[in-house]
C-alpha positions in Angstrom: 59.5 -8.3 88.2 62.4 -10.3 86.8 63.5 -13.7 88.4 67.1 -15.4 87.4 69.3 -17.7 89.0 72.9 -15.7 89.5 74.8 -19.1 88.9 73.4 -18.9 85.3 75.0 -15.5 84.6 78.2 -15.4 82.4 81.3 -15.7 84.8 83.8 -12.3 84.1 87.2 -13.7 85.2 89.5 -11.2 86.6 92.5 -9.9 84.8 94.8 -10.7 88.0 93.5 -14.2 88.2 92.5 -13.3 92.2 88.2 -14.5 91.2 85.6 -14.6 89.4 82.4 -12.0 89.0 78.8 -12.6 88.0 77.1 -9.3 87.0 73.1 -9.5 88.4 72.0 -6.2 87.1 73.3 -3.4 85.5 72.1 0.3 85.1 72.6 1.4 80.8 73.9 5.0 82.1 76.3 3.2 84.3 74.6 4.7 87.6 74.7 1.3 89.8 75.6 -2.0 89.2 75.4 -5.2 91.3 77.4 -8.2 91.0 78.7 -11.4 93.1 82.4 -11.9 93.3 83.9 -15.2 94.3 87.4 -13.9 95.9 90.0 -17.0 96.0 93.5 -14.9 97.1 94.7 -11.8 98.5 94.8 -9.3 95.8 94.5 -6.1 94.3 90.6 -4.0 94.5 89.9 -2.1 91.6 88.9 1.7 91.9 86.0 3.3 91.2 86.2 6.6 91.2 83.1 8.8 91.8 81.5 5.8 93.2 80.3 4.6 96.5 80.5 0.8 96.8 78.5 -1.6 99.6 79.9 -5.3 100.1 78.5 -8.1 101.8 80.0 -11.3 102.8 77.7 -14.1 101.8 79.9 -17.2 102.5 83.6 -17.1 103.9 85.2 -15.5 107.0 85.4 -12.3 105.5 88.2 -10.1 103.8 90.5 -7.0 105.0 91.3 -4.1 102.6 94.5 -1.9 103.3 95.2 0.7 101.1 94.7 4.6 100.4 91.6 4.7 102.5 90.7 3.8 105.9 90.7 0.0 106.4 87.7 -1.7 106.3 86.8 -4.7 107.4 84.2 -6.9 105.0 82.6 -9.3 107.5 80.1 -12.4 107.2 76.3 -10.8 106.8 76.9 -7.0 107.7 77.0 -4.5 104.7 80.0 -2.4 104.6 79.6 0.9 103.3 83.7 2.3 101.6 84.8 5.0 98.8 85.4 3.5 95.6 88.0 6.5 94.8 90.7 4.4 97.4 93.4 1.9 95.7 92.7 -1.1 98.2 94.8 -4.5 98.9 92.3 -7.7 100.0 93.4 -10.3 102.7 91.1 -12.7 103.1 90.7 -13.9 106.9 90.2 -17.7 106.4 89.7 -18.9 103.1 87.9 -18.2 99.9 85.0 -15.8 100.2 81.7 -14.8 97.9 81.0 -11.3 98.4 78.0 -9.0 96.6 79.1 -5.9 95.3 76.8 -3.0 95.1 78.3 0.3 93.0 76.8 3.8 93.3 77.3 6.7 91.2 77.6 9.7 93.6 75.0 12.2 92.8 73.4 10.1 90.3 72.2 7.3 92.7 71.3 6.1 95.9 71.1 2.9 97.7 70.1 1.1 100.7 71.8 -2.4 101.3 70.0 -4.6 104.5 70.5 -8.3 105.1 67.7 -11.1 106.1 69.7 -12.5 109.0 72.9 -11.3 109.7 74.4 -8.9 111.9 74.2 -5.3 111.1 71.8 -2.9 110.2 71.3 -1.3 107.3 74.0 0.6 105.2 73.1 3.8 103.0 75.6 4.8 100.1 75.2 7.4 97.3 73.5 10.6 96.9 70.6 12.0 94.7 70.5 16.1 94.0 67.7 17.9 95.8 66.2 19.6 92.6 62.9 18.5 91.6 62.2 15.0 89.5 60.4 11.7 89.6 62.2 9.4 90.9 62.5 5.7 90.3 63.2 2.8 92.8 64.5 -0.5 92.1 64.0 -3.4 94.2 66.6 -6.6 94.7 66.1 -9.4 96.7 69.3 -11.7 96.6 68.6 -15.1 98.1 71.3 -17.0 100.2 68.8 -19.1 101.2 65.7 -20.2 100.1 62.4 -18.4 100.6 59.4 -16.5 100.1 58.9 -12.8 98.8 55.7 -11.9 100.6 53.8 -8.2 100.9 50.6 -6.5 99.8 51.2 -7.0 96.3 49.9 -10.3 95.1 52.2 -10.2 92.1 55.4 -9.8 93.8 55.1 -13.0 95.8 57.1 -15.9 94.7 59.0 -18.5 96.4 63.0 -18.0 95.7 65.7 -21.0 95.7 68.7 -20.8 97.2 71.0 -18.3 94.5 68.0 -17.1 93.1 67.8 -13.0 92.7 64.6 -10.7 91.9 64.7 -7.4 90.3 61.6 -4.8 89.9 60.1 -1.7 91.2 59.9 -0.6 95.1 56.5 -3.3 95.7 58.9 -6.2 94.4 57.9 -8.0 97.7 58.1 -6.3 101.0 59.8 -9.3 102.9 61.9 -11.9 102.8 60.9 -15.0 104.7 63.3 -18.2 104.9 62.2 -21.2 104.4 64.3 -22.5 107.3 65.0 -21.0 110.7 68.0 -18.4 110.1 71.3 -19.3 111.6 72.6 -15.9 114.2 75.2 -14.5 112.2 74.5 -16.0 108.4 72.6 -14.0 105.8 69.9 -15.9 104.3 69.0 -12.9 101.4 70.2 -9.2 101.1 67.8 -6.8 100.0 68.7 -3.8 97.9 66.4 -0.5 97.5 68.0 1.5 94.6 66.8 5.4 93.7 67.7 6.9 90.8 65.7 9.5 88.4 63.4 8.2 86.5 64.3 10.1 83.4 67.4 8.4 83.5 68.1 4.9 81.3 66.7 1.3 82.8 68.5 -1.4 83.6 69.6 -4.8 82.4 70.8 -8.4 83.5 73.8 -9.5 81.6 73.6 -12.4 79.4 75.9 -14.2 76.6 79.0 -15.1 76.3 81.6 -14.8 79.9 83.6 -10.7 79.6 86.7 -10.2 80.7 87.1 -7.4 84.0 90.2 -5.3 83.3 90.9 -5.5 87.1 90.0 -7.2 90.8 87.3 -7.3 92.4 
């Protein structure tokens, strides 16, 4: 299991000057991706076509998207589950917001998003086919908060600072537990169960010098 502190990644500033985004991890055959966007004004969302895409509101008030698709309302600890085919527009309600991004390749990729704390249940985006293969699950824990990864597995526990992420297979610690008493309504981690086929490429977190997105958020 890999351990890194998302603050450390290499910043990708956007091309309409709207944020910033930190790529955690990254499939090679451009299946999924995750990432952490720091939204500071109203502004174009780039499409992703052939994608499904889950956002979460870590810190903020939350942001509205009007565009192609139906609106969709990003709120403060509840996974929101859109179509990256749909040109969208972002209003943010009150402020800067930080927002994780999950992208999905339909048909190549599945993916369910859930939040330690919060205020929603679980959100399911992507599809796998139904023809035979091994499959392979990856594991995130994004800490908010700090905690503890605990389960069965005595090698997946490990104590996580606040902005800390893990990454590893589907025993990469079964829970999250806070160190503190969760606050109603704030995420204090989002976990992310990833399935894709295992003959497919692995994965990578980015590292090295800041990239330039050709886009928003």
């Amino acid at each position: 299991m890999t351990q890194a502190n998302w603050l450390a990644l290499p910043p990708e500033p956007w091309k309409n000057g709207g944020g910033v985004t930190r790529t955690l991890a990254a499939d090679a055959g451009a299946r999924w991706r995750v990432s952490i966007a720091d939204i500071d004004a109203d502004g174009p969302y780039s499409c992703f076509p052939g994608y499904d895409r889950v956002s979460v509101v870590l810190m903020g008030q939350g942001v509205e998207l009007r565009g192609d698709g139906e609106p969709v309302s990003l709120l403060p600890g509840a996974p929101a589950r859109f179509a990256g085919d749909a040109a969208y527009q972002s209003r943010l309600a009150g402020g800067p917001v930080r927002v994780l991004n999950l992208f999905v390749q339909r048909g190549a990729a599945r993916a369910r998003v859930a939040c330690v704390g919060g205020t929603a249940q679980a959100c399911a985006a992507g599809s796998l086919p139904d023809a035979a293969g091994e499959r392979q699950t990856i594991r995130m824990t994004v800490a908010v908060s700090a905690g503890r990864l605990s389960g069965p597995d005595p090698g997946a526990q490990r104590e996580l600072a606040a902005g800390e992420f893990s990454v590893g297979g589907g025993a990469a610690g079964d829970l999250f537990l806070p160190s503190e008493a969760t606050v109603p309504g704030r995420v204090a981690a989002v976990r992310l169960d990833i399935a894709v086929l295992a003959s497919g490429p692995g994965f990578s977190i980015p590292s090295g010098a800041p990239g330039r997105r050709q886009g928003g958020c």
